[in-house]
C-alpha positions in Angstrom: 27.7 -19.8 9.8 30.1 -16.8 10.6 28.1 -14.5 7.9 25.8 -11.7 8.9 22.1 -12.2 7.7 20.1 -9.0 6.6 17.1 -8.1 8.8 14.1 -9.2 7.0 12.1 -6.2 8.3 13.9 -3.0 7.5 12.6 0.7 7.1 11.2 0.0 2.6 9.2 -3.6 4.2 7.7 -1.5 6.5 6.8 1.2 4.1 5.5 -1.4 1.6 3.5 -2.9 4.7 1.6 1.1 5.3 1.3 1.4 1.7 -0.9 -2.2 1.9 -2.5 -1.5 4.9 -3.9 2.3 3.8 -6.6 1.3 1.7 -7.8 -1.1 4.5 -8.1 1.0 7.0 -9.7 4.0 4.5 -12.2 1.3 4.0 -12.8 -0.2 7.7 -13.8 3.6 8.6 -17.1 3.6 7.1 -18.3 6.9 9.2 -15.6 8.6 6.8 -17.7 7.8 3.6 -21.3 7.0 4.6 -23.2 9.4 3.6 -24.8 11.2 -0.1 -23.1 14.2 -0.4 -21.0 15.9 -1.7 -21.8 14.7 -5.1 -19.5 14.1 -7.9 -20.8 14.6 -11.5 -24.0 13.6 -10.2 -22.9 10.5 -8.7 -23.5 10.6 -4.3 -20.3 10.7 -2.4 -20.9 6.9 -1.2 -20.1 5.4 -4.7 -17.4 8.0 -6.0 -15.6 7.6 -2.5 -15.3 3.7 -3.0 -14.2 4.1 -6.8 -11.3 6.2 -6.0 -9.9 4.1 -3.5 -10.6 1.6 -6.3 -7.5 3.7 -7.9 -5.5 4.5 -5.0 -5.4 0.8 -3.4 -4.0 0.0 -7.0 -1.4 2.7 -7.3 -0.3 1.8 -3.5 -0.4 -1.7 -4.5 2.3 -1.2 -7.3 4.2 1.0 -5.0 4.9 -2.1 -2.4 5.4 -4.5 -5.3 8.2 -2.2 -6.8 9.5 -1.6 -3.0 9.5 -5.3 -2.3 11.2 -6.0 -5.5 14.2 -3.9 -4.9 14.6 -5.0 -1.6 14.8 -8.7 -3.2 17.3 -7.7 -5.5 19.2 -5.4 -3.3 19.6 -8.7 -0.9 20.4 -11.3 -3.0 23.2 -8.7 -4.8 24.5 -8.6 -1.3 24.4 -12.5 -0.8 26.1 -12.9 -4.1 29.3 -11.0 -2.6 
């Protein structure tokens, strides 16, 4: 009862929260990628737009899981003490 209890948001949750929330945004603003060009290897910008955010929403996926992991382990090291 007398032990301190770590903040469950701290400055990594937050981070892992942005890194999540990025790819939604990038894909709510739809006057950012609704158009043909420029064209990539003949492919209009519409398509190659969505399939690198296919990418990115992956690689800033595994970026929050690895954050949120650490903060797991960093917590229950300190509860173990």
């Amino acid at each position: 009862m007398g032990g301190r209890t770590a903040s469950a948001v701290t400055v990594p949750m937050v981070v892992a929260g942005v890194c999540l929330a990025i790819p939604f945004g990038a894909m709510l603003w739809v006057d950012s990628y609704s158009r043909l060009t420029p064209t990539f290897i003949g492919m209009p910008f519409f398509y190659w737009y969505q399939m690198l955010w296919v990418v990115l929403s992956t690689a800033l996926t595994v970026v929050a899981y690895v954050i949120v992991r650490r903060q797991e382990r960093a917590r229950k090291g300190g509860e173990r003490r």
